[in-house]
N, C-alpha and C positions, 0 to 999 in steps of 0.2 A: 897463792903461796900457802900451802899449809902451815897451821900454828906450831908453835912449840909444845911439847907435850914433857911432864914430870911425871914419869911412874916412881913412886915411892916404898918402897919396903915391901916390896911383892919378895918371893919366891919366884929367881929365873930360871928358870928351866930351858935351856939351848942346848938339845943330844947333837948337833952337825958341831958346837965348839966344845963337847964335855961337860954343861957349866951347870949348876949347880946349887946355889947359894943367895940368900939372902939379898938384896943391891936395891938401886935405883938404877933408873932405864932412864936414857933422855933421846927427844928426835925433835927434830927442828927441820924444815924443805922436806917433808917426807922421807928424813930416814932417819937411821938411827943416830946416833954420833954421840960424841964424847960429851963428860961433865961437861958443861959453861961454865967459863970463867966471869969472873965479879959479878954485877946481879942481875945475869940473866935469867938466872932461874926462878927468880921473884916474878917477872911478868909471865911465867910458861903458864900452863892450864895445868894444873896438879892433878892427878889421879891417886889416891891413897888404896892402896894393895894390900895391905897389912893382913898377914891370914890368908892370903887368894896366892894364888901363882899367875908367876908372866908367863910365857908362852910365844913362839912362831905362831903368825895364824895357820889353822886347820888348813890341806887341803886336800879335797876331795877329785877322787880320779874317772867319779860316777855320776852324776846326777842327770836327773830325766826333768827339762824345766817345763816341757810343753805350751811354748812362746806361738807355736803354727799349730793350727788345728787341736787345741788342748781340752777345748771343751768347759771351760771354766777351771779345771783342775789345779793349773798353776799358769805362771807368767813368770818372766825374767823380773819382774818388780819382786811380786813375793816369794818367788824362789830363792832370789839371791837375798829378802831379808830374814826368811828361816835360815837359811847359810850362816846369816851372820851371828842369826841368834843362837847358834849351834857353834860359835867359835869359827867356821869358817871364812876365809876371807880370799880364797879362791877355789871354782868349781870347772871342771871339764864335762861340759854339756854334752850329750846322746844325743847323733844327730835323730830322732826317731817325732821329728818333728813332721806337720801335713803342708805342701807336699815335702818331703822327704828332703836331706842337705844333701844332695847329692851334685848340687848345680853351685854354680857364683853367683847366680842372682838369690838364693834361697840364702847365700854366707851373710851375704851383702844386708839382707832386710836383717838378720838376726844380729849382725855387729849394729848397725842404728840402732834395735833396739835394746843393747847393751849397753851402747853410749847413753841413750836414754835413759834408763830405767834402772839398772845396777845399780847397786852400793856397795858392792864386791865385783874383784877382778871375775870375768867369766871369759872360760877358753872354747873356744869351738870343735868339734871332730865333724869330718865327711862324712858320708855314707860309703863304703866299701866299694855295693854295688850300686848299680841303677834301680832308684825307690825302695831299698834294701832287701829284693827278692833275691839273693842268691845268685843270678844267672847272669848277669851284664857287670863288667866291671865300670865303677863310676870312673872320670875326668881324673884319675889321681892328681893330675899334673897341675890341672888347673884349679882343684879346691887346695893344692899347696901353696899355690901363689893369692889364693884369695883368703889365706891366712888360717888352714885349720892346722892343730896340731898332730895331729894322729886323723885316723880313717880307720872305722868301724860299722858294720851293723846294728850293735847291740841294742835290743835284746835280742835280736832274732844272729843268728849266725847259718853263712850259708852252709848246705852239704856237699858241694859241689868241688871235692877234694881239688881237680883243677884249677876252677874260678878261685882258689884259696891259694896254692901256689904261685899262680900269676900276681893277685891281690897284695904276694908279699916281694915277690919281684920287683912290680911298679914302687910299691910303696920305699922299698929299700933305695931304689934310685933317686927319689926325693926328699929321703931322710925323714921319713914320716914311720912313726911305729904302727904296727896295728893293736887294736883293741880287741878282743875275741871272747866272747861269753860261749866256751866252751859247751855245746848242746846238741848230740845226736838228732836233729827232727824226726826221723823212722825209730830210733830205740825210746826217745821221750813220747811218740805221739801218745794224744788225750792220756796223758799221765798227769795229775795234780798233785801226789805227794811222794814223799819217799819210797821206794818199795820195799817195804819190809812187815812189820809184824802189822804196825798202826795202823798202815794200807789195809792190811786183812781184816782189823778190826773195824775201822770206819767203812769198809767195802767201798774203795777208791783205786781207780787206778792208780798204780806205781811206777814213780821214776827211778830206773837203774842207775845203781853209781857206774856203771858202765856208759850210758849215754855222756856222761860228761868226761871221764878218764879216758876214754876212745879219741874225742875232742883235742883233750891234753896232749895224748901220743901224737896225733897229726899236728899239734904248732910244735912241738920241739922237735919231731923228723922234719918239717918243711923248713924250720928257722935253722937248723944244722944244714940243711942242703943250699937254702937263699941266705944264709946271715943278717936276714933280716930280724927284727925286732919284733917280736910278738907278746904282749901285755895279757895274760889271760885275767879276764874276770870273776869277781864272786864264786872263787873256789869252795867245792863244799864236803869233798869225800878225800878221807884219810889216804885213797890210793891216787891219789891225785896229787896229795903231796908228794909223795912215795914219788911218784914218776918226777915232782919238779927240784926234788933234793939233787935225786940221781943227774938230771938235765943241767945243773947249776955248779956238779961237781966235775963236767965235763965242760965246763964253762960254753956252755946254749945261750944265745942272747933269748931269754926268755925271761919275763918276770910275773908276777900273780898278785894279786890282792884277794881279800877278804872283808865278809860285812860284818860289822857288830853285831847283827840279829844271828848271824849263823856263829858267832863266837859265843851267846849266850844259849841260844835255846836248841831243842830236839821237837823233832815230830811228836815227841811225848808233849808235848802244847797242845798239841793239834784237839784235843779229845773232846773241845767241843764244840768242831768245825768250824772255830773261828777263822772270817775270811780274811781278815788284817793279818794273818799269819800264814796265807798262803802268797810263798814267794818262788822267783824262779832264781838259779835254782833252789829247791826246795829244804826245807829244814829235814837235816840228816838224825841220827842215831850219838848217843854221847859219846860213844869212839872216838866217829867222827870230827864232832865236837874238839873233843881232846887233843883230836891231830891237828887240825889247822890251829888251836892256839898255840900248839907248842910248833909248830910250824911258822908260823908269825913273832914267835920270839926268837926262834934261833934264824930267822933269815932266809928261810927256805920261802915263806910267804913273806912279798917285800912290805905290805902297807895296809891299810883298812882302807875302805870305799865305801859308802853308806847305800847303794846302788839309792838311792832315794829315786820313785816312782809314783807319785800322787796317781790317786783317784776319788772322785767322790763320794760320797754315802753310800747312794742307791746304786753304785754301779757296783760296788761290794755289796751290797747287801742283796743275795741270792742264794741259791744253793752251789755249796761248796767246789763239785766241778764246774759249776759255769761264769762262777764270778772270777776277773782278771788276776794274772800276774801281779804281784807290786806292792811294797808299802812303802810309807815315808821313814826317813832314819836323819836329816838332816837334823833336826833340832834335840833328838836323843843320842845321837853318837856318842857325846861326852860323859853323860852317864849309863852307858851301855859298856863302853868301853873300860870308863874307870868300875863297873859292879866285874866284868869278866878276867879285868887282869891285874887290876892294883886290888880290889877289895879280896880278888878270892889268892890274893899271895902269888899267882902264878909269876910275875913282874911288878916291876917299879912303877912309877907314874913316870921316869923319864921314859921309860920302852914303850908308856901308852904314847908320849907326848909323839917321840921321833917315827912312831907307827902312821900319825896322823901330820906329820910335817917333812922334815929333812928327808925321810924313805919314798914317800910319793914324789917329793921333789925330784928327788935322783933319776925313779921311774922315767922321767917325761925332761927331765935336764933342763927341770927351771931354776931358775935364780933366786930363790924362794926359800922357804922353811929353817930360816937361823934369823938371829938376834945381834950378827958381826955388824959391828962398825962400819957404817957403810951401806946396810943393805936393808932394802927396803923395807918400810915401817908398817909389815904387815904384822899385829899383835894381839894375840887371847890374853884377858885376865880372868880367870875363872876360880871361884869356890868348891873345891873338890867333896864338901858339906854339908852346903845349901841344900835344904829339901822343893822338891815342886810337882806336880800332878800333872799328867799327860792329859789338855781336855782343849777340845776345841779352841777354848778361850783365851788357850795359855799359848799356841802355839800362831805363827805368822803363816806359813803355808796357808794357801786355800782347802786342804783335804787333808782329812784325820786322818787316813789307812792306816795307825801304827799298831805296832804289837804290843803298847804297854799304853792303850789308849785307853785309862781313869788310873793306872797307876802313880802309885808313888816311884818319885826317881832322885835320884842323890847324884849331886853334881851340878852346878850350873854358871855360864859362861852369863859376868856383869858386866865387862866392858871389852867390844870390836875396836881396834883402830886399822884401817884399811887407807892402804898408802899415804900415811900419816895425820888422816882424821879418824877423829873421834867419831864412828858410825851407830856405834850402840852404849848404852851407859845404862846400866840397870837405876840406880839411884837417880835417875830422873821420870822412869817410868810410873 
């Protein structure tokens, strides 16, 4: 049975109930609930908030935990405790594990090792297709009964505009959404950065915002034609929102997230081929930029996703087209998010909060991301203040790939409770 927990004089912050103000929190059996009457609240575990905000826990609609064939990279241990350290307290895992979740035996070892080794909820996604090449449709039927949430490729997405139609056929009859990292393979080949000026400057292949807006037009023609669900991910060109306003105002079941990295930076980073800031898809132009923030605040983009992708030193450390896709965002979300939209005025800290809880909730129709009476005692307390440094030392991941890796960062998340334990506490670290 989980303890009784006293959050005291935090700032709650709940966008799914409006709330707003000042309070004490209490949970008791893993949820939330009412004051205690007489002196129950004398034996709870007090956490004092004073100056910090409450919070939904984080969740994320992205992460790469690399539990099969990872290579040392990450694990479902330290993946889900960067997660937590990062305020999150639930992740949906990429199947792009070795071999591949394409099967019920491959669901089956990765929920044991959930049960195992988590300290956070972690949800699972299938593979699309078979070993996620594009051409074979995976089991839909039977990775939905072996308990994934969605069915994805991602990172890779196939071209195979049929195998894509069917993929959301199957999947609409199972009530399973697709995930889709929207990505031309013939318009992106060997392309590593944006194509525009910086390309010409670094003398780098470029990626067309056409490679991914092309992408975009195929899930909202196929999701109008099958009514199925299609989730695109890590949106990153201005006309991409363009195509998911328009799609959203003809009500498309279609919905989109975006990364912190691509809410803050431009390929103007790039300049001196740092390889922790080559991502797929790739960091755009400040247009860009400008359009998915203000795309994420008015609803057009429904949520943030940190695409979080570990890799180690040496396998970044190369030259710029040959080193991988990927960095991590799990344990900077928090202050990525608050420098992009609370500190530069663009939004409130309640629009960062509902970007990273009750909106991805909705995405995926969990039960999740609110602070109601009743529900589950998933909860950030974080210091929107606190200063800390991006360094090997400071971070739970097994791999640094980040973009603000020796930076200073403002923002940090002191205490996880996850289904009503106490999983992190900065004041005892």
């Amino acid at each position: 049975m989980s303890e009784a927990i006293w959050i005291k004089n935090g700032r709650i912050i709940d966008p799914a109930n409006g709330r707003d103000e000042v309070a004490d929190l209490y949970i008791a059996d893993g949820r939330i609930c009412e004051a205690p009457a007489g002196k129950e609240s004398e034996v709870a575990n007090v956490v004092d908030a004073s100056g910090k905000i409450v919070a939904p826990g984080f969740i994320d609609l992205r992460a790469h935990l690399r539990e099969l064939g990872g290579g040392g990279r990450e694990t479902i241990a330290s993946g889900t405790r960067a997660a937590a350290a990062g305020g999150f307290t639930t992740v949906v895992c990429m199947p792009d594990v070795s071999p591949a979740a394409d099967n019920p035996g491959t669901i089956r070892y990765l929920q044991d090792a959930i049960e195992k080794d988590a300290c956070i909820d972690v949800l699972l996604t299938g593979s699309l297709t078979l070993d996620r090449q594009g051409e074979q449709l995976a089991p839909i039927g039977s990775l939905k009964q072996s308990g994934v949430i969605a069915v994805t490729d991602c990172p890779a997405s196939t071209g195979n505009n049929e195998i894509f139609r069917r993929s959301l056929e199957y999947a609409a009859m199972f009530g399973l959404p697709i995930l889709d990292l929207p990505r031309d393979p013939f318009l992106a080949s060997n392309a590593v950065v944006h194509e525009g000026a910086q390309a010409l400057r670094l003398g780098l292949p470029g990626w067309p915002r056409a490679a991914e807006e092309l992408f975009v037009y195929r899930a909202v023609s196929l999701a109008m034609v099958t009514k199925a669900h299609v989730h695109l991910q890590s949106i990153s060109s201005a006309g991409s929102v363009e195509i998911l306003q328009r799609a959203k105002e003809r009500d498309v079941p279609v919905t989109a997230d975006v990364t912190p990295h691509h809410l803050a930076l431009t390929d103007s980073a790039l300049a001196d081929y740092n390889t922790n800031l080559k991502t797929s898809p790739p960091l755009r132009e400040e247009s860009d930029r400008q359009a998915l923030l203000a795309g994420l605040l008015d609803g057009t983009i429904d949520c943030i996703a940190t695409a979080h992708e570990p890799y180690l030193e040496h396998e970044k450390d190369m030259e710029f087209d040959l080193a991988p896709f990927g960095v991590i965002g799990l344990e900077t979300a928090l202050s990525v998010s608050l420098e992009s939209i609370v500190t530069s005025e663009a939004g409130s800290v309640s629009d960062m909060v509902a970007a990273l809880t009750t909106r991805p909730a909705s995405v995926l129709g969990l039960e999740k991301g609110t602070l109601s009476v009743g529900a589950i005692a998933d909860i950030v307390i974080f210091d929107q203040h606190q200063e800390w440094v991006v360094a090997p030392e400071n971070l739970e991941s097994l791999s640094s790939n980040s973009p603000w890796l020796g930076k200073n960062m403002i923002g940090r998340v002191t205490h996880v409770i996850a289904t009503g334990q106490l999983i992190r506490d900065s004041s005892l670290a």
